[in-house]
Structure formats: C-alpha cells, structure tokens
N, CA, C and O atoms as a MOPAC input file, in Angstrom:
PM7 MOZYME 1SCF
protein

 N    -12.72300 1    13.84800 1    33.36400 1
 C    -11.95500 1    13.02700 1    32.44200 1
 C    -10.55400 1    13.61800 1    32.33000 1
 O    -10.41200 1    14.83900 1    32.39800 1
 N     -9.14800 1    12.51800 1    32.10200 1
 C     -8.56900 1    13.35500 1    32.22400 1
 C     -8.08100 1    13.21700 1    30.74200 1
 O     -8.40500 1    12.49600 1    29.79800 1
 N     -7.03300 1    14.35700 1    30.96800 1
 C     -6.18900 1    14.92100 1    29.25100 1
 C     -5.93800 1    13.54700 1    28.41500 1
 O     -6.21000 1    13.47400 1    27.21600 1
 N     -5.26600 1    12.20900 1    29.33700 1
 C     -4.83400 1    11.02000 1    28.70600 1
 C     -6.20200 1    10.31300 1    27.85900 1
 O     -6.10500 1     9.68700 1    26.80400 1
 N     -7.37800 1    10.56600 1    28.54800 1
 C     -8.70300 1     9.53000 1    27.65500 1
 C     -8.31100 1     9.87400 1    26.72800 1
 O     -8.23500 1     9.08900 1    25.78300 1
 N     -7.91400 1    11.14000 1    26.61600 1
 C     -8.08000 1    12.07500 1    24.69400 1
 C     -6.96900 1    11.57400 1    24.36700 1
 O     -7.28100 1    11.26900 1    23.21600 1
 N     -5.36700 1    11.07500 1    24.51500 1
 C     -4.18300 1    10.76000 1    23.73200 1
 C     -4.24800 1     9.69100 1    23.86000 1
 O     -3.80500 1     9.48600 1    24.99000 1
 N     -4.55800 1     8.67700 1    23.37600 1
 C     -4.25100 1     7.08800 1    23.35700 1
 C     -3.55100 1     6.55700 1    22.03200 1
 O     -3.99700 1     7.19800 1    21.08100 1
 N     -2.82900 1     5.83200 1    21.72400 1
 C     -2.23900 1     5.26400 1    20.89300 1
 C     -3.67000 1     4.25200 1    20.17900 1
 O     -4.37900 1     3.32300 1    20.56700 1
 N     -3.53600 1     5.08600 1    18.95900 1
 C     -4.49400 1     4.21600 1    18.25500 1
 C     -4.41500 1     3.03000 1    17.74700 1
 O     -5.44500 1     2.55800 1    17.26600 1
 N     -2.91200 1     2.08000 1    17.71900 1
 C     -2.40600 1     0.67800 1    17.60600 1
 C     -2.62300 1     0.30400 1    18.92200 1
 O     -2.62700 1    -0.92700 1    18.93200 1
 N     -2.77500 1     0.67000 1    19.86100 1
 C     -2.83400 1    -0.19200 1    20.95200 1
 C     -4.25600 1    -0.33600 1    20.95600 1
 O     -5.05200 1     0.58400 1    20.77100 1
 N     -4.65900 1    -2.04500 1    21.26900 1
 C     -6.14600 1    -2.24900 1    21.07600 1
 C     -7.11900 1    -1.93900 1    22.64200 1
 O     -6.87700 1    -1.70800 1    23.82700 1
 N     -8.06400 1    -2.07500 1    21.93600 1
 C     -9.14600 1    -1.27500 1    23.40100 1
 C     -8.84800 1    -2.32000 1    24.72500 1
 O     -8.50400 1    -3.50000 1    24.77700 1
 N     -9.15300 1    -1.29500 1    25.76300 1
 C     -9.11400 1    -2.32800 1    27.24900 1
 C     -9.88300 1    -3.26700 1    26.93700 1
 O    -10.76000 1    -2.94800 1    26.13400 1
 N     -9.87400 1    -4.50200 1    27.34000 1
 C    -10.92300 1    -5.63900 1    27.22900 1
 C    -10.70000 1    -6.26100 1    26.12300 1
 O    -11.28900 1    -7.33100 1    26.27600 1
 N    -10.10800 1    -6.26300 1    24.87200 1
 C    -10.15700 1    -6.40200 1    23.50600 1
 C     -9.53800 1    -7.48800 1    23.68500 1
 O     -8.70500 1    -7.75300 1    24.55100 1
 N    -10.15400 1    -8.45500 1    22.43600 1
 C     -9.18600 1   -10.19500 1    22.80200 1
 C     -8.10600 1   -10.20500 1    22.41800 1
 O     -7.73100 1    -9.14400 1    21.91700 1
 N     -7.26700 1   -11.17700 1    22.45100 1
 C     -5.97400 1   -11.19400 1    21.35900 1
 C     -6.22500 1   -11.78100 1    20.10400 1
 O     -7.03400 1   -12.66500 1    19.82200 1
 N     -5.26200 1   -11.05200 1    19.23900 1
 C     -5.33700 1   -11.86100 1    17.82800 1
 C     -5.58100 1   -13.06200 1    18.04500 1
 O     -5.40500 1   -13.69300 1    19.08700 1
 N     -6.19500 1   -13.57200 1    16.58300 1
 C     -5.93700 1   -15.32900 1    16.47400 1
 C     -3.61100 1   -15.50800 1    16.48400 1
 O     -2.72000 1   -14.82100 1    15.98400 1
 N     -3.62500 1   -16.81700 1    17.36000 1
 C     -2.44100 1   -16.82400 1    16.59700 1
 C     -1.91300 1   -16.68900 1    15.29800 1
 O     -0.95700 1   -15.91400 1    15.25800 1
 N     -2.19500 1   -17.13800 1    14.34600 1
 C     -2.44900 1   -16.91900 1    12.65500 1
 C     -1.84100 1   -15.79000 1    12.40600 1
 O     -0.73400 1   -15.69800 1    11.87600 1
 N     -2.64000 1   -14.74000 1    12.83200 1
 C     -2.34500 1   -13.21600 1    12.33900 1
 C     -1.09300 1   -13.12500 1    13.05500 1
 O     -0.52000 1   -12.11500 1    12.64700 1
 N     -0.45400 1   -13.67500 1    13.87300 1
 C      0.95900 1   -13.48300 1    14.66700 1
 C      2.20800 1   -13.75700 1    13.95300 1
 O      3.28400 1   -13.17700 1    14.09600 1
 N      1.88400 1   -14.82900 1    13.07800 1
 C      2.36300 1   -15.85400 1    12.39500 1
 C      3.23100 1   -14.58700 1    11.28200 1
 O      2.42300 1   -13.70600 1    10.99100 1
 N      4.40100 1   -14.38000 1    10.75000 1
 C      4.41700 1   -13.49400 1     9.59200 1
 C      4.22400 1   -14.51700 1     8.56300 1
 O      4.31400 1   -15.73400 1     8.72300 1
 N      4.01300 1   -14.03100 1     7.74200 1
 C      3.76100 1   -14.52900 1     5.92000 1
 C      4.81200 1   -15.13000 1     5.35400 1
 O      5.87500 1   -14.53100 1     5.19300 1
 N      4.61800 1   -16.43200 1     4.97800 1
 C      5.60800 1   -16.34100 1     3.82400 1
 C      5.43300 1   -15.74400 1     2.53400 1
 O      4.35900 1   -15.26900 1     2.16400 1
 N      6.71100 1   -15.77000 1     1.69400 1
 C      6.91600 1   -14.97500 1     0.26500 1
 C      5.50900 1   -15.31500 1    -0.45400 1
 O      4.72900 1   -14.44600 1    -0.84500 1
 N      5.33000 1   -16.50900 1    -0.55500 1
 C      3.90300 1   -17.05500 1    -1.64300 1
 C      2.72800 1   -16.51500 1    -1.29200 1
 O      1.95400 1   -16.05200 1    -2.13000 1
 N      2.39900 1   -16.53400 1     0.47200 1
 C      1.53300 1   -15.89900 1     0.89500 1
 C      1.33800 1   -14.58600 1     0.77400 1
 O      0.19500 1   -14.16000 1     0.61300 1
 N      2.29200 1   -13.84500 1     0.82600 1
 C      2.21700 1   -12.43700 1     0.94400 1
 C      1.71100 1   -11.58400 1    -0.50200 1
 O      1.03700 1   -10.56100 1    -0.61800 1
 N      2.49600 1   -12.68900 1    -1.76800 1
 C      2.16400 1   -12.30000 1    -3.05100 1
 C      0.79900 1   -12.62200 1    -3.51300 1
 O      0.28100 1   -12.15900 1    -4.53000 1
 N      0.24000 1   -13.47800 1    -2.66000 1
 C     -0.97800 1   -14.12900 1    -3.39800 1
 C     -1.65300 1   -12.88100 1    -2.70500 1
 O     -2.13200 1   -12.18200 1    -3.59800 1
 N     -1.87000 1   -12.34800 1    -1.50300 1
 C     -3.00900 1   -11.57500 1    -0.88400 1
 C     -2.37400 1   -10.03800 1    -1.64700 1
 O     -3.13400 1    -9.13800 1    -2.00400 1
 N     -0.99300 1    -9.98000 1    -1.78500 1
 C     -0.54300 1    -8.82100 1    -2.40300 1
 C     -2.26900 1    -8.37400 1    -3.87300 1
 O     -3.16900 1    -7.53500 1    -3.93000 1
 N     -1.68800 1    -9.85000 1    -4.93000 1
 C     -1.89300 1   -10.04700 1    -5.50400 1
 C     -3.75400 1    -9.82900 1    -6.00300 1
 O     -4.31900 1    -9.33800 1    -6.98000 1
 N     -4.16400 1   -10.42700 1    -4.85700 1
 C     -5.64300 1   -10.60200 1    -4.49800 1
 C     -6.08400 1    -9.26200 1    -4.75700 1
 O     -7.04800 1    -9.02200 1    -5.48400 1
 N     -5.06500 1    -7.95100 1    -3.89800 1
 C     -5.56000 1    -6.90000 1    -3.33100 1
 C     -5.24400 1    -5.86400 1    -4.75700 1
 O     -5.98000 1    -4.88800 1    -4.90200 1
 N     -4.11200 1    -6.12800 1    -5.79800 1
 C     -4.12500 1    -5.83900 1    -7.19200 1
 C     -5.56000 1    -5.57900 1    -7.94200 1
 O     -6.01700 1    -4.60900 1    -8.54600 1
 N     -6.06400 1    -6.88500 1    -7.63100 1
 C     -7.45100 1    -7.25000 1    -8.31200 1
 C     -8.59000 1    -6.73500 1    -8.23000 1
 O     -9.48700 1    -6.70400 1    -9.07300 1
 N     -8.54100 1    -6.19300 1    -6.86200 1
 C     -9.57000 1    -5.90600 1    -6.14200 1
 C    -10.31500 1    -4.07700 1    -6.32600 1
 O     -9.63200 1    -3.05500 1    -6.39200 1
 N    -11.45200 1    -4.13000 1    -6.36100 1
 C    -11.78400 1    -2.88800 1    -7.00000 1
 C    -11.45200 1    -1.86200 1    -6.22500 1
 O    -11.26400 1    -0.85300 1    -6.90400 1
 N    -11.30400 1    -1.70100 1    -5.10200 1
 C    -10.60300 1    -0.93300 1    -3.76200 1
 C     -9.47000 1    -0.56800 1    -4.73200 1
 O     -9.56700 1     0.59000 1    -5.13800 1
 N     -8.21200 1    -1.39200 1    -5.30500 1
 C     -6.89600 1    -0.63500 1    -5.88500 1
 C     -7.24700 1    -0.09500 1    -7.10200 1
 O     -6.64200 1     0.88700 1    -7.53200 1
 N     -8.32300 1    -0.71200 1    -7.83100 1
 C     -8.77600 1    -0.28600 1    -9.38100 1
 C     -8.73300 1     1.64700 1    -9.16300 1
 O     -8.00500 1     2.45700 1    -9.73800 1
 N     -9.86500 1     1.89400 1    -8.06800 1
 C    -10.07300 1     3.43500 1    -8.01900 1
 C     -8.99300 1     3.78800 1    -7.19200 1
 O     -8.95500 1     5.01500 1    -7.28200 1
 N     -7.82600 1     3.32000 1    -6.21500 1
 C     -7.08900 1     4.34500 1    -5.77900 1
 C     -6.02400 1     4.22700 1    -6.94600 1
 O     -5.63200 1     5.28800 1    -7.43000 1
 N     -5.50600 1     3.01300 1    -7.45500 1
 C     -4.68200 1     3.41000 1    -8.87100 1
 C     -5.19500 1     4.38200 1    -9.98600 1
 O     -4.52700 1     4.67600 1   -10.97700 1
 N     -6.41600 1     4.83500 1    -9.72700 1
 C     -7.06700 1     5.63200 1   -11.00300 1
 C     -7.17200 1     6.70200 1   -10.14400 1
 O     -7.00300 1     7.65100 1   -10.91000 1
 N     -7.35900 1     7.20000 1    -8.94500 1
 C     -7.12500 1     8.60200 1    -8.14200 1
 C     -5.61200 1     9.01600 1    -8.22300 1
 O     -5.38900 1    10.12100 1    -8.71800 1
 N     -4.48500 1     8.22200 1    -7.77300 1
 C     -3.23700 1     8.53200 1    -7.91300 1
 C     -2.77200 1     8.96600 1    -9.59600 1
 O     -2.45300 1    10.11800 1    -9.89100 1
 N     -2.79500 1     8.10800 1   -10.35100 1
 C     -2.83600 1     8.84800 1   -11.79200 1
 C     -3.50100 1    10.08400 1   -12.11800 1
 O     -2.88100 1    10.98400 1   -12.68300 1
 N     -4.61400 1    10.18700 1   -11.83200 1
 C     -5.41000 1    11.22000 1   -11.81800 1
 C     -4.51300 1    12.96500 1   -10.95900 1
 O     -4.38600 1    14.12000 1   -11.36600 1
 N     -4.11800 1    12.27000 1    -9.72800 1
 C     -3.29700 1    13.39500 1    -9.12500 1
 C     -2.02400 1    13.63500 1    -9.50900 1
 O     -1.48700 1    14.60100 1    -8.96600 1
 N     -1.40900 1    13.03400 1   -10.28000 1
 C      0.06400 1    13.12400 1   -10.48000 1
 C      0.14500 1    13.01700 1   -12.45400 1
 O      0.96500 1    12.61100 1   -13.27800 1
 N     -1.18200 1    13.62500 1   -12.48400 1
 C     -1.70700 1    14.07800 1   -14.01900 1
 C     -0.91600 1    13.19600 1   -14.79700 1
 O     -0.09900 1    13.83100 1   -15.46300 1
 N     -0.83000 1    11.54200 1   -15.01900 1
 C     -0.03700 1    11.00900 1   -15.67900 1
 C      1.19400 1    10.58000 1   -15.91800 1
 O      1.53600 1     9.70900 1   -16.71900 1
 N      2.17600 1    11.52200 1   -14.85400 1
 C      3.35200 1    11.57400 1   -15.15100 1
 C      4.09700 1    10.73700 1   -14.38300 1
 O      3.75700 1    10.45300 1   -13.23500 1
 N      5.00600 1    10.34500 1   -14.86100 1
 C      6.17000 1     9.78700 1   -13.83400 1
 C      6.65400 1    10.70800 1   -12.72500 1
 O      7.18600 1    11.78500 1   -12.99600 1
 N      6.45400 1    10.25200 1   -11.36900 1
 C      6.90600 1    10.93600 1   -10.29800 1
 C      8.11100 1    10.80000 1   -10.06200 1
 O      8.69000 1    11.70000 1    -9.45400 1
 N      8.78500 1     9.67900 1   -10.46400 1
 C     10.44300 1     9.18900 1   -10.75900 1
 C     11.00100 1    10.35900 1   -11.17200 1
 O     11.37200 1    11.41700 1   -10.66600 1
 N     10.95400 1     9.91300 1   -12.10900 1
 C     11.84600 1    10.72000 1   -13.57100 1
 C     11.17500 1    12.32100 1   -13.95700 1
 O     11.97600 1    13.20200 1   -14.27000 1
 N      9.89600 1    12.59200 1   -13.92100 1
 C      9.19200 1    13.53500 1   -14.08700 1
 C      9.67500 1    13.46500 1   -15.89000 1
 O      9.91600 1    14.61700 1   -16.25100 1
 N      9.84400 1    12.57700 1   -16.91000 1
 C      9.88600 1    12.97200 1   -17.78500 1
 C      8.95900 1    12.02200 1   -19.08000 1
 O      8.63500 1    12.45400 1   -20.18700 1
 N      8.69400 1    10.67900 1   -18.53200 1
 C      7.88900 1     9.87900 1   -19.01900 1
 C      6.59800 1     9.88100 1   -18.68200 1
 O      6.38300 1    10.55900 1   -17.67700 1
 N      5.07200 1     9.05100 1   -19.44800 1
 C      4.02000 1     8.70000 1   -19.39000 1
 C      4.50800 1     7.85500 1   -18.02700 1
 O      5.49200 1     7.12300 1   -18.13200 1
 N      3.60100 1     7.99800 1   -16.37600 1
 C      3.07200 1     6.98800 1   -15.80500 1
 C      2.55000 1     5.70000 1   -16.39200 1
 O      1.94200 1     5.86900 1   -17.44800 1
 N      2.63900 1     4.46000 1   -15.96800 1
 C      1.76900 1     3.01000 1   -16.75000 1
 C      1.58100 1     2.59700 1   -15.75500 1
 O      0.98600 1     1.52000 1   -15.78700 1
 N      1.97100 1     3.19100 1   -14.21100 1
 C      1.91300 1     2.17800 1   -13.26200 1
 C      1.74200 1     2.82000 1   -11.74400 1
 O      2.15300 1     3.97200 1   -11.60600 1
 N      1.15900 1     2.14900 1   -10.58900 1
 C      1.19800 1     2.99200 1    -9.11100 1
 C      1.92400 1     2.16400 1    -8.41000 1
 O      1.72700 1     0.95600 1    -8.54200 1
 N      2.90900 1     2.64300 1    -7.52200 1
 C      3.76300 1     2.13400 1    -6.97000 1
 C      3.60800 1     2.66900 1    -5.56500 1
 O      3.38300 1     3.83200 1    -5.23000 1
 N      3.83900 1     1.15100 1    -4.48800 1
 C      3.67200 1     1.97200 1    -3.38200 1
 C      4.65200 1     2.00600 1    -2.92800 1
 O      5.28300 1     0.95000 1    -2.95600 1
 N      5.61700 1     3.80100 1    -1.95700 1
 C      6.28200 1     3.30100 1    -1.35600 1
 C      7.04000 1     2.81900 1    -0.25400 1
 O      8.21800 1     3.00400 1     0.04900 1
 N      6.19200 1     2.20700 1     0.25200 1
 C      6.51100 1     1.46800 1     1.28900 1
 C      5.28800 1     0.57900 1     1.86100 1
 O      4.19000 1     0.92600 1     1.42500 1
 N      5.29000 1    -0.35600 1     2.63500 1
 C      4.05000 1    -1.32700 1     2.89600 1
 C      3.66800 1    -1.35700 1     4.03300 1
 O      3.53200 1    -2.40900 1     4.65700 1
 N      3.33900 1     0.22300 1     4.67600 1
 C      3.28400 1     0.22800 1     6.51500 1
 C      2.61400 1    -1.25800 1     6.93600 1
 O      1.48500 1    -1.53300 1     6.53100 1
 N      3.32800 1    -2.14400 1     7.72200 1
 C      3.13200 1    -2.77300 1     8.76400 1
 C      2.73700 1    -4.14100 1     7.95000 1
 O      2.36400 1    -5.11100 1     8.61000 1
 N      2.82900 1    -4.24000 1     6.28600 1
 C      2.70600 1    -5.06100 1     5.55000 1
 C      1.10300 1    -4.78300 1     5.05700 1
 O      0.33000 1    -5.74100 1     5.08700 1
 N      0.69800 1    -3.67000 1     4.67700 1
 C     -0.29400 1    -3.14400 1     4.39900 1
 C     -0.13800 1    -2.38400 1     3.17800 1
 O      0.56000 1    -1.44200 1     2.80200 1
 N     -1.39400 1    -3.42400 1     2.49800 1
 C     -1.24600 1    -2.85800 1     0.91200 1
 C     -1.94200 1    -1.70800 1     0.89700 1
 O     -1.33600 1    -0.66700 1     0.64500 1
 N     -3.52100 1    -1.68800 1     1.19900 1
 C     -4.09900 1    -0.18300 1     1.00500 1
 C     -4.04900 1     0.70200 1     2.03500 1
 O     -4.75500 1     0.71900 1     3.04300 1
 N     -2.88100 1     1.67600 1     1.61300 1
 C     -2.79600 1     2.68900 1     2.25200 1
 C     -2.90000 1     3.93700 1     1.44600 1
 O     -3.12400 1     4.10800 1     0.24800 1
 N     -2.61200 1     4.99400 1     2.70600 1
 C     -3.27900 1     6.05000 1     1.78100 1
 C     -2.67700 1     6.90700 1     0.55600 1
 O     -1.49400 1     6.69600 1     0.28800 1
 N     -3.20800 1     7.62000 1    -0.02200 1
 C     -2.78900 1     7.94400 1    -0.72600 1
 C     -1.28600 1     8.14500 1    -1.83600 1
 O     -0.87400 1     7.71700 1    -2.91500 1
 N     -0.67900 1     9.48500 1    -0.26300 1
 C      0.54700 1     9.83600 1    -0.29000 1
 C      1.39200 1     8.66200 1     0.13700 1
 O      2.45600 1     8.97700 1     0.67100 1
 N      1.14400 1     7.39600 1     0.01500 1
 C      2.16400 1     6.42900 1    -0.07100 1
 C      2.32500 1     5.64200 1    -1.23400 1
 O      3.16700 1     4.76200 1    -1.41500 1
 N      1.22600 1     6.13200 1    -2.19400 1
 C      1.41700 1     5.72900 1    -3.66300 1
 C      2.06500 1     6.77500 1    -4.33600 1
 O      2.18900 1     7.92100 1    -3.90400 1
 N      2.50400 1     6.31200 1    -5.48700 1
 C      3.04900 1     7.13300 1    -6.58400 1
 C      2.94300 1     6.86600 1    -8.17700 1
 O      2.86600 1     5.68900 1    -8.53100 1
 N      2.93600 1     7.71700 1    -8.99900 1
 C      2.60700 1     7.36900 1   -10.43900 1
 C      4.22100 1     6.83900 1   -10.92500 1
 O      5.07700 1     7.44100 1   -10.27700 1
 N      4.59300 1     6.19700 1   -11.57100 1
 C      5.66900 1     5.70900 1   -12.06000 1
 C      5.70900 1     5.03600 1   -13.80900 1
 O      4.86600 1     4.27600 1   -14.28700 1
 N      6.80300 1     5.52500 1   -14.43400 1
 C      6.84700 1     4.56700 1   -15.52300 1
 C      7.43700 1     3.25200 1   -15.31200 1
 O      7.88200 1     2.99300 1   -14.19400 1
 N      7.50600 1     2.23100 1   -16.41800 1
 C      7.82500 1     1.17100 1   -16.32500 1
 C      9.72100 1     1.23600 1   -16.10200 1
 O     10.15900 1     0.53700 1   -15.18800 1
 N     10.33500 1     1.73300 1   -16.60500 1
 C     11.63100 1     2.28400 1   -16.69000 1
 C     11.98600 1     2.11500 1   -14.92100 1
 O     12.58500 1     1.17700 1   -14.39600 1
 N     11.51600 1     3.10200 1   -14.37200 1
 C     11.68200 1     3.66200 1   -13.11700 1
 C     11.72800 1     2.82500 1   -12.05200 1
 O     12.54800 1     2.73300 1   -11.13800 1
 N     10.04500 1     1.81500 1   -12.46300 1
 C      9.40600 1     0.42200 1   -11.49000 1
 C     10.76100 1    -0.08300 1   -11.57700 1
 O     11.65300 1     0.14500 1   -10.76000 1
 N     10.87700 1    -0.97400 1   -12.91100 1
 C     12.30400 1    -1.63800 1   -12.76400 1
 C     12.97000 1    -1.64900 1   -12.41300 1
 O     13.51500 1    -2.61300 1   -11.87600 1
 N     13.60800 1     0.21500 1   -12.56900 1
 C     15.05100 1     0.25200 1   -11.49600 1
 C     15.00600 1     0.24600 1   -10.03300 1
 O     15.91000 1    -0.11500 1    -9.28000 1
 N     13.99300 1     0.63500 1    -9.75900 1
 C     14.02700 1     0.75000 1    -8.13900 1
 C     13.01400 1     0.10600 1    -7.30800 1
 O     12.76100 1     0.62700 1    -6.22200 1
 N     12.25300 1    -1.20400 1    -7.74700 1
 C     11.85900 1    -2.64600 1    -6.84400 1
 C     12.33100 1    -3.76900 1    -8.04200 1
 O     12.38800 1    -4.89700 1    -7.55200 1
 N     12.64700 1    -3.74000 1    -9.34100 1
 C     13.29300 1    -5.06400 1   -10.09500 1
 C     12.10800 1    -5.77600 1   -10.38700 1
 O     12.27800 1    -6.83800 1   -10.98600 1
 N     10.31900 1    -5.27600 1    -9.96000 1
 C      9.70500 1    -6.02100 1   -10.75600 1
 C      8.87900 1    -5.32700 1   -11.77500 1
 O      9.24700 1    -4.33500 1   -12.40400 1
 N      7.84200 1    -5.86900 1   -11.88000 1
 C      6.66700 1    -5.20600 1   -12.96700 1
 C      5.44600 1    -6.31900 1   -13.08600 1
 O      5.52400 1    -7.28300 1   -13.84700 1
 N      4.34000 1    -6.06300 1   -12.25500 1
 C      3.46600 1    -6.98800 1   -12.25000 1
 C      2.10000 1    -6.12100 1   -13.12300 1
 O      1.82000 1    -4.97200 1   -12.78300 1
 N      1.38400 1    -6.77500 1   -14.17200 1
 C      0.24000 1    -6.19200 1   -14.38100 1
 C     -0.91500 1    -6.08200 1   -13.69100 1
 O     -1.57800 1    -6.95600 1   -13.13400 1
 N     -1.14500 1    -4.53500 1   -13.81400 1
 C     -2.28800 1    -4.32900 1   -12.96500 1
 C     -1.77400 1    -3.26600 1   -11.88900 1
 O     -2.57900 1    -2.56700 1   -11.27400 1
 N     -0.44000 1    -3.18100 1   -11.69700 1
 C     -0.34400 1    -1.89500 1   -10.95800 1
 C     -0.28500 1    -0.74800 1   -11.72000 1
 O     -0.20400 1     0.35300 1   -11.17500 1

C-alpha cells in the first residue's frame, strides 16, 4: 500500500461515490437558510452543545470578558454548517451579539 491510501482529502468523496442530488448544488436562499438555521436552534443537538459551551467558558462573555454570557455564538459557518465543533462556538452577552452580527434570535 502506498503512503497516499493513508493521505486522502477527507472532502473529496469516495471512488465510485454518486454525485449530489442537484438540490444540494443549488445554494440557499436567505429564507431557506434561516428556516434550517432556525430548525437547527431548536433542535436538541444545539440545546446540549449551547449548554457545553456555557459550561466551558464558565458563563462569561468571551467578547468583553466582563458581562454574564445569555447567548452561543458561532464564529463562523464552515461551508454553511451550523453544528460544528466546539471551538467555533463562543459564550457571548447580548451587548456584544449585537455589535458584532446586528442580530439576537432566541434560543441561542
């Protein structure tokens, strides 16, 4: 076997593997993206990683480091992907959310 079996790019899909549906090719619009955003808010999957991230960042605002956390913020959405791991969430106050994405949805 050689050295390459072992390095493969783990985004590139297996030999033989079909192609996406077109659909998934398709990007999202704004409504779409908020509703599954939205969906994935709800969903008990974010319930416990929003309650692990608080838990690790003992409450506090990771912003400011001077307020109560109320909220998990992710930052950034690899590849338009809400659950990711960990270290791409953060504890945040409401103050902070505001200034630096302009929203505040309940439930994060």
């Amino acid at each position: 076997m050689t050295d390459s079996a072992y390095w493969t790019d783990p985004h590139t899909p297996a030999r033989g593997a079909p192609d996406p549906p077109p659909d998934l090719l398709q990007p999202l619009t704004a409504d779409e993206w908020r509703a599954g955003y939205k969906g994935f808010l709800d969903s008990p999957r974010w319930k416990q990683l929003r309650e692990r991230v608080l838990d690790r960042d003992r409450g506090l605002c990771q912003c400011c480091l001077l307020y109560p956390a109320t909220q998990v913020h992710h930052r950034s959405y690899p590849e338009g992907q809400w659950d990711v791991p960990c270290w791409e969430l953060a504890a945040i106050c409401d103050d902070c959310h505001k200034r630096f994405s302009g929203t505040r949805w309940d439930g994060q």
